[in-house]
Backbone as CSV, one residue per row, in Angstrom:
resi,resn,N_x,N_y,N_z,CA_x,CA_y,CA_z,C_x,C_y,C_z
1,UNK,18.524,35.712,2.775,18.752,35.371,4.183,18.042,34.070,4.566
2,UNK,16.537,33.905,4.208,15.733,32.824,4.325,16.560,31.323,3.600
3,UNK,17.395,31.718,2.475,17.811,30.490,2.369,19.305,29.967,2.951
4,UNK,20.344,30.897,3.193,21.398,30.729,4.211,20.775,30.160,5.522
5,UNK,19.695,30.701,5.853,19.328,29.988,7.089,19.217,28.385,6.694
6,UNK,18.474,28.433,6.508,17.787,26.965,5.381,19.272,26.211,5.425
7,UNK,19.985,26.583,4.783,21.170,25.509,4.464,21.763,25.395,6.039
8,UNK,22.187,26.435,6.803,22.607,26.085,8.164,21.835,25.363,8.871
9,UNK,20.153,25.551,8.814,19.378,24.257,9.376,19.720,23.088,8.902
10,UNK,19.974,22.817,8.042,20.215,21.211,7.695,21.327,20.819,7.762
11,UNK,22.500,21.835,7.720,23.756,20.934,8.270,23.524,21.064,9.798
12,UNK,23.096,22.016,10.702,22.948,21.756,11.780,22.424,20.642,12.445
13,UNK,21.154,19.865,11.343,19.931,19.145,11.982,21.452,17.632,11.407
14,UNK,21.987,17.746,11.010,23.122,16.626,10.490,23.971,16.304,11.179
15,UNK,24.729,17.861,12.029,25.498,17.690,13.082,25.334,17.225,14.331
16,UNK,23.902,17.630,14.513,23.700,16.456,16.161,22.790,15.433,15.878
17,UNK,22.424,14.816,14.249,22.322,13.431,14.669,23.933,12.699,14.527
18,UNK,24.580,13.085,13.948,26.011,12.674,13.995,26.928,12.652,15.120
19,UNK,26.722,13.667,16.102,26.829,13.992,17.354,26.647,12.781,18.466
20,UNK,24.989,12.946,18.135,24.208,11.558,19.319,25.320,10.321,19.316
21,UNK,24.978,9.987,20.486,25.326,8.753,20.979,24.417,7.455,20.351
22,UNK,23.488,7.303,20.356,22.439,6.775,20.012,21.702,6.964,18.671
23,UNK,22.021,5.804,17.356,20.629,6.384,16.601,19.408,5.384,16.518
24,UNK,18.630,6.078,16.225,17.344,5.417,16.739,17.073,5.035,15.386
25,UNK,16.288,3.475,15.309,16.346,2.747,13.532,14.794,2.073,13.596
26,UNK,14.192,2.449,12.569,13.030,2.159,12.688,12.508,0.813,11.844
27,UNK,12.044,0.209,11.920,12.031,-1.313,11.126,10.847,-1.363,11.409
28,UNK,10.456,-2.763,10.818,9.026,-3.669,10.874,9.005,-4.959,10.635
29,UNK,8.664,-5.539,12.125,9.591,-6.587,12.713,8.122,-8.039,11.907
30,UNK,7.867,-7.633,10.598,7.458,-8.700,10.522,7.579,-9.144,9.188
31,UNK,9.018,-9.253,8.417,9.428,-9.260,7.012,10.775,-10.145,7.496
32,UNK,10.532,-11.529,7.829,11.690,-12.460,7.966,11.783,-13.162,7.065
33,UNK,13.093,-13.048,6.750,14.449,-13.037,7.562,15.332,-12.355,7.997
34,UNK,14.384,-10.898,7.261,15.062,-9.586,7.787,15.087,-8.994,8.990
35,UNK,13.354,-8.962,9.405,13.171,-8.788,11.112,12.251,-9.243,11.043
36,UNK,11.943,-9.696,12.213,11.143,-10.522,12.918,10.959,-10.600,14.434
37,UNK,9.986,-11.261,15.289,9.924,-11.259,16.668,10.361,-12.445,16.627
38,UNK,11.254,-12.434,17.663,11.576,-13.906,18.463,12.090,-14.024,19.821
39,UNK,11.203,-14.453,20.747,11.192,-14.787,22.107,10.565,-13.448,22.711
40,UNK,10.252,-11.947,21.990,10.014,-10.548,22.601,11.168,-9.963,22.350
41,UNK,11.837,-10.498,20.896,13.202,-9.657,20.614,13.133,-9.858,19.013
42,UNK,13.594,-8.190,18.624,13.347,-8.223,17.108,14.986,-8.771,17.116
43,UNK,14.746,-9.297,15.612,16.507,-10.117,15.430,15.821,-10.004,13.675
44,UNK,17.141,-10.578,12.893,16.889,-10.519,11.448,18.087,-10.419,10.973
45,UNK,17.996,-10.445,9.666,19.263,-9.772,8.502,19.548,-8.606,9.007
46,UNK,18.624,-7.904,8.600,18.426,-5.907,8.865,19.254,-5.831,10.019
47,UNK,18.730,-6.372,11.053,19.088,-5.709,12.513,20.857,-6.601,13.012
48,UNK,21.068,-7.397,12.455,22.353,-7.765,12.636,23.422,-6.261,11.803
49,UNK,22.524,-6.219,10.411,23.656,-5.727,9.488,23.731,-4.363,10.267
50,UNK,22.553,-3.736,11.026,22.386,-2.366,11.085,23.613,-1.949,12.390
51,UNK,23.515,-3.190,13.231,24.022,-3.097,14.337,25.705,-2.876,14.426
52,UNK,25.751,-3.830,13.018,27.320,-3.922,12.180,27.766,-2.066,11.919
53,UNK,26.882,-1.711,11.104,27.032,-0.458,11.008,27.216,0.581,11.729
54,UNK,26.376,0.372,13.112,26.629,1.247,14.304,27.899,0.896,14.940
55,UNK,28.826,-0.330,15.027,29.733,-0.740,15.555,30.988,0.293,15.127
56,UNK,30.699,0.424,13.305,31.557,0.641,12.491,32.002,2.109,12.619
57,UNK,30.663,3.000,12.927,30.714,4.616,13.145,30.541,5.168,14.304
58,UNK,30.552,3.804,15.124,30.928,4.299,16.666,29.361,5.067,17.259
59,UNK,28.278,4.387,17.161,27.209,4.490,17.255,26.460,3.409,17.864
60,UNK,25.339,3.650,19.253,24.662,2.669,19.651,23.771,2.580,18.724
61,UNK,23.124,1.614,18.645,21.813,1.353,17.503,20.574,1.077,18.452
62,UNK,19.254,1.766,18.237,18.037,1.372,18.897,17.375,1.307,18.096
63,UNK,16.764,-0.403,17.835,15.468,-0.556,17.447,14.133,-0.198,17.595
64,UNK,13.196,0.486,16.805,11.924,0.885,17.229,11.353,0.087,16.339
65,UNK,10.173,-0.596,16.514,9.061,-1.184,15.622,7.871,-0.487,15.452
66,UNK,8.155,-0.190,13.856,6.861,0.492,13.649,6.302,-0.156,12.600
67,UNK,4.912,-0.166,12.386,3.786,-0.157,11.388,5.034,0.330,9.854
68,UNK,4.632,-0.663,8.609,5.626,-0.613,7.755,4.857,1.760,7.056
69,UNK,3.956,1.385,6.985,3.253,3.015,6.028,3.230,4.088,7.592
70,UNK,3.898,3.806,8.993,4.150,4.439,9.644,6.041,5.068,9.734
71,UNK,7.126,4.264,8.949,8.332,4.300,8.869,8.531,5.911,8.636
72,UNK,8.086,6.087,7.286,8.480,7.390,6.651,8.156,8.664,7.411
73,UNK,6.823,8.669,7.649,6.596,10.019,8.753,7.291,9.900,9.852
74,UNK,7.905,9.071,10.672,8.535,8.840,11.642,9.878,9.327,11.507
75,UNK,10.596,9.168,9.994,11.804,9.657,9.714,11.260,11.283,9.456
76,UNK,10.539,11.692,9.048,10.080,12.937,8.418,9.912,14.347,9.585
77,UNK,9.411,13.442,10.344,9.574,14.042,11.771,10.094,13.756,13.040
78,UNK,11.833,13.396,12.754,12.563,13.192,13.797,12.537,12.364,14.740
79,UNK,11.502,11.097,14.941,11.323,10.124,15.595,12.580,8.879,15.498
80,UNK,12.955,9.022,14.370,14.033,7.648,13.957,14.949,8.535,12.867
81,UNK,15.881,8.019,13.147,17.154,8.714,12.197,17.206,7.712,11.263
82,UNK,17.434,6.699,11.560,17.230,6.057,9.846,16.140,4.742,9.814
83,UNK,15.532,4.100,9.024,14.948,3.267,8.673,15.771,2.058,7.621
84,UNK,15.749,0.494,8.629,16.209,-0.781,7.716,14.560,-1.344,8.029
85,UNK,14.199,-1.878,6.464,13.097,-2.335,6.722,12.550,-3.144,5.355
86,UNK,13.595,-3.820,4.578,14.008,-4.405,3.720,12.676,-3.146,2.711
87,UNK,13.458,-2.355,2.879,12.442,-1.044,1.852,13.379,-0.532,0.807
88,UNK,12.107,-0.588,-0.450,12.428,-0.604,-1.958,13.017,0.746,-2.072
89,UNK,14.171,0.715,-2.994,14.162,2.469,-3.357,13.558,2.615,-4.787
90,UNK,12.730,3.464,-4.621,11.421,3.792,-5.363,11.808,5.484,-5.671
91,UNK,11.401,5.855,-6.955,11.895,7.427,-7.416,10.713,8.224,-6.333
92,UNK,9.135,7.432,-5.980,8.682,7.943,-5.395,9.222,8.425,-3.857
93,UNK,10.085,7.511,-3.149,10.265,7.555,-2.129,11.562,8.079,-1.860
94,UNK,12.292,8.563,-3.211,13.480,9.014,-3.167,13.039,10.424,-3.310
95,UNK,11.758,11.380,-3.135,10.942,12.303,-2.954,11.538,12.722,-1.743
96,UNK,11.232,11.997,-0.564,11.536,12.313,0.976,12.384,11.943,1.337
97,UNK,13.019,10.698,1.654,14.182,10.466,1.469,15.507,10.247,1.088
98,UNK,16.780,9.966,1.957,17.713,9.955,1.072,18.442,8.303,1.725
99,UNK,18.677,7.718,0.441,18.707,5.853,0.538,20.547,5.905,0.700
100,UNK,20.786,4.814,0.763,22.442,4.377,0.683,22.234,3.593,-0.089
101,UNK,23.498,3.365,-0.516,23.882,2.345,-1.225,22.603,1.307,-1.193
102,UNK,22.465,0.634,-2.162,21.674,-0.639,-1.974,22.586,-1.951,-1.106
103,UNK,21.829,-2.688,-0.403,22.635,-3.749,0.398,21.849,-5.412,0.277
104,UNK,20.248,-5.480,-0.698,19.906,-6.806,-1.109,19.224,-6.345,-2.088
105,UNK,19.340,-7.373,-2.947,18.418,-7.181,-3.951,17.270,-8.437,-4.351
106,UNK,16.054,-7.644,-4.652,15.031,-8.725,-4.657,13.766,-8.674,-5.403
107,UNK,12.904,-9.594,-5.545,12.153,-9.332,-6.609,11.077,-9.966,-5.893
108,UNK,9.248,-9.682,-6.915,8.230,-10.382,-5.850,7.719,-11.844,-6.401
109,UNK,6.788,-12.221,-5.838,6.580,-13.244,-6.009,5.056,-13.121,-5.448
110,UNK,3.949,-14.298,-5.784,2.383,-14.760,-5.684,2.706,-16.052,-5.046
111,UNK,1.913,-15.823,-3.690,1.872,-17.115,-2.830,0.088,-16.973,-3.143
112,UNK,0.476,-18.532,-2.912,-1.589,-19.006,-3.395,-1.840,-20.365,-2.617
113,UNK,-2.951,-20.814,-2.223,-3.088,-21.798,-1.949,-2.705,-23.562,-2.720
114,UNK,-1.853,-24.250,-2.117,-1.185,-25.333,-2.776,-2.202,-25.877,-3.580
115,UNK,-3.375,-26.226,-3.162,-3.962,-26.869,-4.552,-4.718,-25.835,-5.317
116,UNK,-4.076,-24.507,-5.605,-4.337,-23.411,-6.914,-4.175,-23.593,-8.090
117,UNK,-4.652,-23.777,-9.063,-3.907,-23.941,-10.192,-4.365,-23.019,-11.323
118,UNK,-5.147,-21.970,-11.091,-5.339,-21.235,-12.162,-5.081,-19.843,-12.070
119,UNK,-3.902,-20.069,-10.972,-3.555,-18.935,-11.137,-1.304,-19.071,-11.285
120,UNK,-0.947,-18.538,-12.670,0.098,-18.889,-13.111,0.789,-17.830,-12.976
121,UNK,0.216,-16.122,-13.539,1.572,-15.370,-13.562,0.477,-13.876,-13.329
122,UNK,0.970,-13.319,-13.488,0.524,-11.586,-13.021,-1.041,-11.519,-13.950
123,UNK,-1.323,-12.323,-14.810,-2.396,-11.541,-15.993,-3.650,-12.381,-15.410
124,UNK,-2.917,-13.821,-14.739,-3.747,-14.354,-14.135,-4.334,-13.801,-12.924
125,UNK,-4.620,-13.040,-12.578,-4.667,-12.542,-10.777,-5.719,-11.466,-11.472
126,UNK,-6.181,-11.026,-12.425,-7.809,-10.432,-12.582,-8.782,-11.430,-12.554
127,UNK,-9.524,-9.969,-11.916,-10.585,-10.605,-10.731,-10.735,-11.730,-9.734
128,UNK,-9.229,-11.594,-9.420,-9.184,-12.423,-8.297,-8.927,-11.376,-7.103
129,UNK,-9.066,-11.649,-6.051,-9.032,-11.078,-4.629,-7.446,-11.112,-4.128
130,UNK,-6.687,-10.400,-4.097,-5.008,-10.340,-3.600,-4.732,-9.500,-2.742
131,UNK,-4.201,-10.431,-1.970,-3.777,-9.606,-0.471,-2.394,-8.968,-0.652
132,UNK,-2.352,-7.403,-0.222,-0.914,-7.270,0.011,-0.570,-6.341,0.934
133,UNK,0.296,-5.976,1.688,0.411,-5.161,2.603,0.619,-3.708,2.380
134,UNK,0.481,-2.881,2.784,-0.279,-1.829,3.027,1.401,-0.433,2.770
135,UNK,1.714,-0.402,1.637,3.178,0.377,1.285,3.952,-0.553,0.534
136,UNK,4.028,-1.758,0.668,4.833,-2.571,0.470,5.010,-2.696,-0.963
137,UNK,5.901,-2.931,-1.914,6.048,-3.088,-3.197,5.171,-3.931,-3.992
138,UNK,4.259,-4.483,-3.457,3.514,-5.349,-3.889,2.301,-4.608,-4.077
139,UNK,1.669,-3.687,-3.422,0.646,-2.484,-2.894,1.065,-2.155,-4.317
140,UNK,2.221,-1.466,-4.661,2.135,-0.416,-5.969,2.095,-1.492,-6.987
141,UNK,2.624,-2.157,-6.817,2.395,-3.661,-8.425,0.683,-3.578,-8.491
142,UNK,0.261,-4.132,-7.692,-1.373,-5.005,-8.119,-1.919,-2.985,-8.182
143,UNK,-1.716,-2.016,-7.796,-2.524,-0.980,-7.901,-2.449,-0.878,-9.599
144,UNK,-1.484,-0.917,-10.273,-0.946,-0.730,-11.629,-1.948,-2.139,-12.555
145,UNK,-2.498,-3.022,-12.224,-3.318,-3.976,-12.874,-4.888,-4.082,-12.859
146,UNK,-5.111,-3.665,-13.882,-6.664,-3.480,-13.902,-7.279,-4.976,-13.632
147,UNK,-8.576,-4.423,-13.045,-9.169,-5.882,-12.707,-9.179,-6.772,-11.353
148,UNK,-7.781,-6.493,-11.032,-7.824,-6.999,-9.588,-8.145,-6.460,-8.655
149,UNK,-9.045,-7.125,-7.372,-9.674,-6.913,-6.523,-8.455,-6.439,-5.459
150,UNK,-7.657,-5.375,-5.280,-6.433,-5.762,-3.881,-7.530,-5.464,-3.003
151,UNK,-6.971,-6.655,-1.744,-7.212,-6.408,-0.565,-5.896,-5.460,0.172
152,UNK,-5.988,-4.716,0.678,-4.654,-4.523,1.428,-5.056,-4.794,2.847
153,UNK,-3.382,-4.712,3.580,-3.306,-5.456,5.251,-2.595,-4.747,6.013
154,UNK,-2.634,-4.671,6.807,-1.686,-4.037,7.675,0.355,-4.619,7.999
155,UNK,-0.319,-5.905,7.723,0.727,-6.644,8.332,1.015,-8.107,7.321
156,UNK,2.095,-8.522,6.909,2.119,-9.883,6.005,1.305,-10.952,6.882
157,UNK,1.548,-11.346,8.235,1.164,-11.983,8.576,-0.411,-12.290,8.620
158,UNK,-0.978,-11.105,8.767,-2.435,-10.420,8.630,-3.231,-11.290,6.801
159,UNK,-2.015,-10.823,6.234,-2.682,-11.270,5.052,-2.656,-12.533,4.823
160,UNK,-1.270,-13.525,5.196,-1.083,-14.820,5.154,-2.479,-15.581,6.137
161,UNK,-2.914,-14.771,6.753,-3.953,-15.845,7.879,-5.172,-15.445,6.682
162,UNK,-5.285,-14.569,6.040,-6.426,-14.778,5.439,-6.450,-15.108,4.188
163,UNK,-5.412,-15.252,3.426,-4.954,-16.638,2.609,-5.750,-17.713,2.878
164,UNK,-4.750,-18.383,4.007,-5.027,-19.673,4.559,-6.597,-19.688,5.096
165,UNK,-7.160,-18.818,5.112,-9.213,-18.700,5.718,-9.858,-18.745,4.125
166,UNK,-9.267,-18.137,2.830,-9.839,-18.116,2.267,-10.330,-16.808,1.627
167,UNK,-10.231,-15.956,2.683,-10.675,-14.643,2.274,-10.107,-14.110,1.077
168,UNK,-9.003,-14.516,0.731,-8.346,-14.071,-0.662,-7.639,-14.918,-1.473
169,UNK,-7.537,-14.875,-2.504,-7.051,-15.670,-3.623,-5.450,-15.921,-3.631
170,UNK,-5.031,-14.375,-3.143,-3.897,-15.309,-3.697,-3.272,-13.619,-2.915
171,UNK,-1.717,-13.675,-2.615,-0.621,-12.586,-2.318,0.527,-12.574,-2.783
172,UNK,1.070,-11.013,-2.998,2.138,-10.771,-3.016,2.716,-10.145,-2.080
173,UNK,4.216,-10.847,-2.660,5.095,-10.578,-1.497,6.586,-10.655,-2.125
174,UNK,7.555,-9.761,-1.400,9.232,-10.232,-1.822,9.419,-11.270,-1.395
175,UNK,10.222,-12.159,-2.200,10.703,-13.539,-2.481,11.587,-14.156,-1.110
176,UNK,12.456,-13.018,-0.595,12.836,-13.893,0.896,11.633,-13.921,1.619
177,UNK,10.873,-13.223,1.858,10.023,-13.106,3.361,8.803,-14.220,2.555
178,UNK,8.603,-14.393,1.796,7.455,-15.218,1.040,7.957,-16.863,1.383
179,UNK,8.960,-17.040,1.144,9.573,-18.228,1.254,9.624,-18.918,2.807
180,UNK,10.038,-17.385,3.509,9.754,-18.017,4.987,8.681,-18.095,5.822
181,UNK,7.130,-17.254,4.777,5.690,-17.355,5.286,5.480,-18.853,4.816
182,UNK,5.827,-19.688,3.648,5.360,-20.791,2.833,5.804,-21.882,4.347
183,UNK,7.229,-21.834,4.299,7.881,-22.576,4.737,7.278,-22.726,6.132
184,UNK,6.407,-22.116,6.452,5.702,-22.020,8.075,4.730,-22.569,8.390
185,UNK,3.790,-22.409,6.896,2.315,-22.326,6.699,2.106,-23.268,5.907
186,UNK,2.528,-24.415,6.130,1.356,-25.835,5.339,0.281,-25.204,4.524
187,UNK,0.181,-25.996,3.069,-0.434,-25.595,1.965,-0.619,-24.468,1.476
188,UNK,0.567,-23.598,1.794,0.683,-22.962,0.531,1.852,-23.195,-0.574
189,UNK,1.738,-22.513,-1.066,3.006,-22.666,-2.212,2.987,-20.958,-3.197
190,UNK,4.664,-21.192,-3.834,4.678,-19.813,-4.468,5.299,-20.081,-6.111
191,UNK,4.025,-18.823,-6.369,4.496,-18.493,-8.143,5.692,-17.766,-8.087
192,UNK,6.659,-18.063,-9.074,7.388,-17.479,-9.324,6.710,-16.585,-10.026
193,UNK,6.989,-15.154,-10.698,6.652,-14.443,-11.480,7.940,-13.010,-12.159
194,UNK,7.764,-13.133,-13.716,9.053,-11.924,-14.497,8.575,-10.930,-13.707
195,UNK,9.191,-9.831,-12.602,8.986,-8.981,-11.625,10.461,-8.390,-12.069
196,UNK,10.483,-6.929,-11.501,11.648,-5.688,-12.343,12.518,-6.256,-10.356
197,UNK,13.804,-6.079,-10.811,14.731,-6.140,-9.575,14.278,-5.305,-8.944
198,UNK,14.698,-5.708,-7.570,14.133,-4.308,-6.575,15.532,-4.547,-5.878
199,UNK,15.715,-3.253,-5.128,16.929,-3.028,-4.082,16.396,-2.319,-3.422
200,UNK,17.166,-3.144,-2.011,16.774,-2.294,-0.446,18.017,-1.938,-0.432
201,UNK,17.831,-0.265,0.533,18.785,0.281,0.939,18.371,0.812,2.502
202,UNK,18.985,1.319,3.170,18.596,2.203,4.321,18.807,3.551,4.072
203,UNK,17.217,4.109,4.793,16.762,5.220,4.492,17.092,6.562,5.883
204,UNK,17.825,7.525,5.292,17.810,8.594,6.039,16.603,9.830,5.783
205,UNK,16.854,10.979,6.599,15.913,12.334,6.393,16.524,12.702,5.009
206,UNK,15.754,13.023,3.868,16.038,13.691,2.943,17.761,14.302,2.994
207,UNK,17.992,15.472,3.399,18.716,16.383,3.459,19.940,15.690,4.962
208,UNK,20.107,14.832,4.703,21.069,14.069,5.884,22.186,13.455,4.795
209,UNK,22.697,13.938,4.406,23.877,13.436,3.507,24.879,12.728,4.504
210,UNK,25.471,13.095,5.702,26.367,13.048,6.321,26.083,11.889,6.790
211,UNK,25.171,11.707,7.506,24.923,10.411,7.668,25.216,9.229,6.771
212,UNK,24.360,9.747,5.803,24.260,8.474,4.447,25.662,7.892,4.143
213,UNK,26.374,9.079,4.115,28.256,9.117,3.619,28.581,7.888,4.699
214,UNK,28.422,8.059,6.033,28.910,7.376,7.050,28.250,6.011,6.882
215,UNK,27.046,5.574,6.698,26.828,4.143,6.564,26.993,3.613,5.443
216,UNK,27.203,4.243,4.182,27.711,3.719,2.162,29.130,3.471,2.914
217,UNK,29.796,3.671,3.836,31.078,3.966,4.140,31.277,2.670,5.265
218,UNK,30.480,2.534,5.942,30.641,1.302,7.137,30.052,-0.065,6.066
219,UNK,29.182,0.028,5.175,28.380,-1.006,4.498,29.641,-1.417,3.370
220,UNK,30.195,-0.584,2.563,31.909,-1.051,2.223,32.592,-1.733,2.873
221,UNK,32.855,-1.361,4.377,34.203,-2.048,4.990,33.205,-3.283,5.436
222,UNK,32.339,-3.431,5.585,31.558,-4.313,5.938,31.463,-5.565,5.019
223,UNK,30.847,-5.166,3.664,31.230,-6.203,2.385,32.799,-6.751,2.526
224,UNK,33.779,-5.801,2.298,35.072,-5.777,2.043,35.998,-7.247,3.267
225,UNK,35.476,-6.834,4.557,35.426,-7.951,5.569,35.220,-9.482,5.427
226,UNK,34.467,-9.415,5.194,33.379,-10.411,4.441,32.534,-10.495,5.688
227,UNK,31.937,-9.860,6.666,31.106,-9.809,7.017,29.824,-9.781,6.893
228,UNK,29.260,-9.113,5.578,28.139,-9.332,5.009,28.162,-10.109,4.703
229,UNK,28.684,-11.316,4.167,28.733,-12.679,3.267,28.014,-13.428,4.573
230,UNK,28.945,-13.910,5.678,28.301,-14.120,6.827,27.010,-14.107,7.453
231,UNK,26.581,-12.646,7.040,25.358,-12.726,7.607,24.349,-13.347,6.344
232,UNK,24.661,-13.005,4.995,24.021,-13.454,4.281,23.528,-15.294,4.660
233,UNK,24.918,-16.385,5.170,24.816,-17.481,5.101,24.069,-17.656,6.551
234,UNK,24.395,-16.520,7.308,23.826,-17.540,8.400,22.028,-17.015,8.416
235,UNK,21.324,-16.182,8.132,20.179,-16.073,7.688,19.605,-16.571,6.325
236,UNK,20.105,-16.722,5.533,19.605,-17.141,4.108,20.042,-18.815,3.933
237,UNK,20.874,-19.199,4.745,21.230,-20.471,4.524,22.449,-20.711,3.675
């Protein structure tokens, strides 16, 4: 009986977020070109494509900004129905959640101060001091390397100011949002580095299939359009 219930809870808890008028999308508005603040308005890749998606399934879309290691409990406990937040799908994180389709793919990269030079590729960065943000794919890289000092941050930006102070040697970061901290921030510059592909997808509640079906399903007609191409050029250049 305990598990018939069980299964009717979760198609139930499926049927009225599918139901709502409104889904509520949780991001972290400080990973541009994906999201970002501008003027007191999050805008980005993410939040164009997401908005595309709500158009597609006949859904308003509401942005919430949260703290990036605040996303998941927020989905976990009904605060946000799904999460775009240029977030890795990870076997760990495919634990609690359930991802779509992948929609970018990306890899990291070591921003360091422009006149750095001894620091070249991943083996180089022991015992040096590296900033990285606090969940972020970069967090589980430098945890996996003996020797290095991580600093972690709350926020990229957080870590980029203490880059540029000195406080740390050197950061990682994914390769779009790194490019557009460099491109901001006079004297720095970025290592390339051999890093495993990563793919972002958007993240539902575990046990929300129905959902997932509906945006792998709007993110198709969406490619197929060439609408994604679009947004790709007019954010990425």
């Amino acid at each position: 009986m305990k598990k018939i219930l069980g299964i009717l809870l979760f198609i139930l808890m499926g049927a009225i977020v599918l139901s709502k008028e409104v889904l509520y999308v949780g991001t972290n508005a400080e990973f541009a070109p994906f999201e970002y603040m501008e003027n007191g308005e999050i805008i980005g890749f993410d939040i164009d494509l997401i908005n595309k998606i709500g158009e597609k399934i006949g859904k308003e879309i509401k942005i919430k900004n949260i703290a990036f290691d605040g996303l998941l409990p927020a989905l976990q406990t009904n605060k946000i129905d799904l999460i775009i937040a240029g977030m890795t799908v990870t076997k760990e994180r495919e634990k609690f959640v359930n991802f779509s389709n992948d929609y970018f793919v990306a890899n990291q990269v070591i921003i360091v101060p422009e006149n750095e030079g001894t620091i070249i590729n991943m083996d180089s960065l022991k015992n040096k001091k590296v900033g990285v943000v606090l969940g972020y794919t970069g967090d589980l890289i430098i945890s996996k390397i003996q020797g290095v000092n991580k600093v972690q941050y709350n926020s990229a930006p957080s870590s980029i100011m203490a880059l540029k102070g000195g406080n740390i040697d050197a950061m990682i970061l994914d390769s779009a949002p790194a490019q557009s901290y460099v491109a901001k921030n006079k004297g720095l510059k970025i290592i390339e580095i051999d890093s495993e592909v990563e793919k972002y997808a958007i993240a539902a509640e575990k046990n929300n299939e129905n959902l997932i079906k509906k945006v792998n399903k709007a993110l198709e007609e969406i490619k197929a359009e060439g609408i994604y191409d679009e947004l790709i050029i007019k954010h990425f250049n």
